[in-house]
OpenMM code with the backbone's topology and positions (N, CA, C; nanometers):
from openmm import Vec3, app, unit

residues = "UNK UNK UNK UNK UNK UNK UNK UNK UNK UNK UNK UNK UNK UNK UNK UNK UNK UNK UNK UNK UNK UNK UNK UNK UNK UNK UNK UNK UNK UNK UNK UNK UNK UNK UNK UNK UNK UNK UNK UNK UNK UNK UNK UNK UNK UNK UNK UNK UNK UNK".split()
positions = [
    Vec3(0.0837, -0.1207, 0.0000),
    Vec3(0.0000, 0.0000, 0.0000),
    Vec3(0.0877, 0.1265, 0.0000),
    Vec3(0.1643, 0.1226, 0.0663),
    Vec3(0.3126, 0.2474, 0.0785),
    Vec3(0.3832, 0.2787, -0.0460),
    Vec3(0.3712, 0.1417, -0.1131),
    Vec3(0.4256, 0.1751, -0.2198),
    Vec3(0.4075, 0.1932, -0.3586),
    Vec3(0.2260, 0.1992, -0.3316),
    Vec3(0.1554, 0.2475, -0.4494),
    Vec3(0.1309, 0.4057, -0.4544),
    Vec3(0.1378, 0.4189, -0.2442),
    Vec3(0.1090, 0.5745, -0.2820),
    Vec3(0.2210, 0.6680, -0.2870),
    Vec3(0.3177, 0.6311, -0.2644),
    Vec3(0.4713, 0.6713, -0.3046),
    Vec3(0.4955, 0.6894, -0.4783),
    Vec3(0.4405, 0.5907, -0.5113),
    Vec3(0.4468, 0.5611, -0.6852),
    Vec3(0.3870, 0.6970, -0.7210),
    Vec3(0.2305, 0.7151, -0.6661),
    Vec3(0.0844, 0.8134, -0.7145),
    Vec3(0.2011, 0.9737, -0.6566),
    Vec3(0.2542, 0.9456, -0.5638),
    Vec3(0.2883, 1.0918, -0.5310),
    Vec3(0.4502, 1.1486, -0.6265),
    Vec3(0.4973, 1.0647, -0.6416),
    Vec3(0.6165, 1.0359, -0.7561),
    Vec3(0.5590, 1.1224, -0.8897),
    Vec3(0.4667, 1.0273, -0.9197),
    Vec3(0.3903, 1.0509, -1.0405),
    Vec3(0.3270, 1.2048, -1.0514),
    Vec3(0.2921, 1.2269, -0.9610),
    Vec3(0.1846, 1.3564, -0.9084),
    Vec3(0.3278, 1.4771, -0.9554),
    Vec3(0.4105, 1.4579, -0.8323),
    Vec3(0.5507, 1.5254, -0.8525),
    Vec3(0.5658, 1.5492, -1.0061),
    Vec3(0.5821, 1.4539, -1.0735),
    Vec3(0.6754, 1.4465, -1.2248),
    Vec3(0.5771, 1.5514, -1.3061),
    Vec3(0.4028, 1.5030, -1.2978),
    Vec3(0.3380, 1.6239, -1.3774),
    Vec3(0.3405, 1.7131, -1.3465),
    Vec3(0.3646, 1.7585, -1.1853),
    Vec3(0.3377, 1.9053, -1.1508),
    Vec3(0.5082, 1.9560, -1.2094),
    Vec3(0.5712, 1.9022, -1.2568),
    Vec3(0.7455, 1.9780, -1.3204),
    Vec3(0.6918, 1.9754, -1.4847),
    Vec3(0.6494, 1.8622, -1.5274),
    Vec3(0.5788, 1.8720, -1.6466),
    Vec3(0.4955, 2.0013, -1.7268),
    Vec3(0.3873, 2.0147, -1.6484),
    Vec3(0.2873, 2.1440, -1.6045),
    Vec3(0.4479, 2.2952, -1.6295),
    Vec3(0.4658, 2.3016, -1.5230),
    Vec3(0.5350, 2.3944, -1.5033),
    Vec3(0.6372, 2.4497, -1.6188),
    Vec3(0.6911, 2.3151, -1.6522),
    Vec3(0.7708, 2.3676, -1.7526),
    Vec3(0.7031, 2.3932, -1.9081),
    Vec3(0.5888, 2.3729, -1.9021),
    Vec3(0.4539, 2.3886, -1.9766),
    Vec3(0.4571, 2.5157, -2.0084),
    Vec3(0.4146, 2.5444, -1.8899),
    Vec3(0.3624, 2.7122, -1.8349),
    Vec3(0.5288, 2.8084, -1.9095),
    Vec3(0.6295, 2.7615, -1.8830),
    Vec3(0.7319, 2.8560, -1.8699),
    Vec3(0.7655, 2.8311, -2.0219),
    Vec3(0.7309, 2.7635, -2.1225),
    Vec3(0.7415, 2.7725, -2.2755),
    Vec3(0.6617, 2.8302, -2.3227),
    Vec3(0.5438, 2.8261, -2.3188),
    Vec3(0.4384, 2.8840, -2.3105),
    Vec3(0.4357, 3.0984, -2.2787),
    Vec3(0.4900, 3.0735, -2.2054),
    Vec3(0.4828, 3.2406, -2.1729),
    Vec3(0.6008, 3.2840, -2.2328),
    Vec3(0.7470, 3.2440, -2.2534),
    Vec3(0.8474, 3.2590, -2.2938),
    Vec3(0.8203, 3.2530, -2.4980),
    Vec3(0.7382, 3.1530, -2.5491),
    Vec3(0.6573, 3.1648, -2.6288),
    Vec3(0.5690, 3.3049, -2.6343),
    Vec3(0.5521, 3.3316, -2.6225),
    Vec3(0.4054, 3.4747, -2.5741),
    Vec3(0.4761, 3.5580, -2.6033),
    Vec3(0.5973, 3.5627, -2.5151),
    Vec3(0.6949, 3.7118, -2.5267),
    Vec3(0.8007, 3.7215, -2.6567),
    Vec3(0.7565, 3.5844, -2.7056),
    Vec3(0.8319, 3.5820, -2.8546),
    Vec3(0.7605, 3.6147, -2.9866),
    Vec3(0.6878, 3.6113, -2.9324),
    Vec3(0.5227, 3.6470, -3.0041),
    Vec3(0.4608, 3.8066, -3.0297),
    Vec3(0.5374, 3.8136, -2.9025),
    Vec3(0.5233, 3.9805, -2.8723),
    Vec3(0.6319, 4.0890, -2.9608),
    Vec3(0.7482, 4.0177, -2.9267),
    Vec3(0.8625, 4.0730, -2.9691),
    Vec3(0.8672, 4.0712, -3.1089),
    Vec3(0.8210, 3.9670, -3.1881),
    Vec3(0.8002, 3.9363, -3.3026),
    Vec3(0.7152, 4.0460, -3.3831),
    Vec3(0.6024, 4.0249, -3.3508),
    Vec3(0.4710, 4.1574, -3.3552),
    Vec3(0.5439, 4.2731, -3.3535),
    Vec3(0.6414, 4.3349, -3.2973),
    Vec3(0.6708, 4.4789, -3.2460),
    Vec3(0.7959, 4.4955, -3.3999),
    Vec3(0.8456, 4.3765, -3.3944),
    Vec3(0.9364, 4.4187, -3.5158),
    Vec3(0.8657, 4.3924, -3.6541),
    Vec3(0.7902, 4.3293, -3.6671),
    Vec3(0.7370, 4.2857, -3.8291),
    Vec3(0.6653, 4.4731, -3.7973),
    Vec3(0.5576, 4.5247, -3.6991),
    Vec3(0.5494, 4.6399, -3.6503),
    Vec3(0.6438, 4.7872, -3.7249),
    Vec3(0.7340, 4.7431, -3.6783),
    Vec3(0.8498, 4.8618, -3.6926),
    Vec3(0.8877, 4.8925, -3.7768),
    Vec3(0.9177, 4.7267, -3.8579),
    Vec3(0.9586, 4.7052, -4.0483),
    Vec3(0.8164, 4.7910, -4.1104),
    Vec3(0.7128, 4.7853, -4.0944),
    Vec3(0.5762, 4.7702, -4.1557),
    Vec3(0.6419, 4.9482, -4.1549),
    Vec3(0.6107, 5.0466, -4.0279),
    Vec3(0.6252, 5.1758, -4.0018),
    Vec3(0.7319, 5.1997, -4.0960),
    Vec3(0.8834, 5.1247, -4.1326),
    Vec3(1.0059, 5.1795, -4.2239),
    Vec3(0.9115, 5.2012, -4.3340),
    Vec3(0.8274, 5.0478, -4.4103),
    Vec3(0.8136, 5.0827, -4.4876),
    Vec3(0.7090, 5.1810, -4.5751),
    Vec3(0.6415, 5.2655, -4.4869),
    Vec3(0.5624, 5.3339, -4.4990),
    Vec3(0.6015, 5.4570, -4.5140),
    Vec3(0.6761, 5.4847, -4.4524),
    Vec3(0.7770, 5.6028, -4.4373),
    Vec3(0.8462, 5.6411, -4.5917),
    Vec3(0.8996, 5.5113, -4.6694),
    Vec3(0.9360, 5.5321, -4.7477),
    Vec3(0.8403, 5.6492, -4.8952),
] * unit.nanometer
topology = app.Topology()
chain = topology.addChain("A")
for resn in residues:
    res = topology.addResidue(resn, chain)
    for name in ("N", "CA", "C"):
        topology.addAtom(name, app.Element.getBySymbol(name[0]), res)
């Protein structure tokens, strides 16, 4: 029995790092997304200017 719920809390552990490192591609994604937007942005403003 100890060592099924050792297994379940193991397991529990591994998705909650799973999850997390989810979350932190994800937003690191977003801000690449952002950054991206601001320069295709900026190019768009050069070429208008012209």
């Amino acid at each position: 029995m100890t060592a099924i719920f050792g297994a379940v809390l193991a397991f529990i552990g591994f998705l909650d790092c799973i999850v997390l490192a989810l979350i932190k591609l994800v937003s690191d994604a977003d801000k690449l997304a952002q950054a991206v937007k601001r320069l295709i942005k900026s190019i768009h403003d050069l070429w208008k200017r012209k």
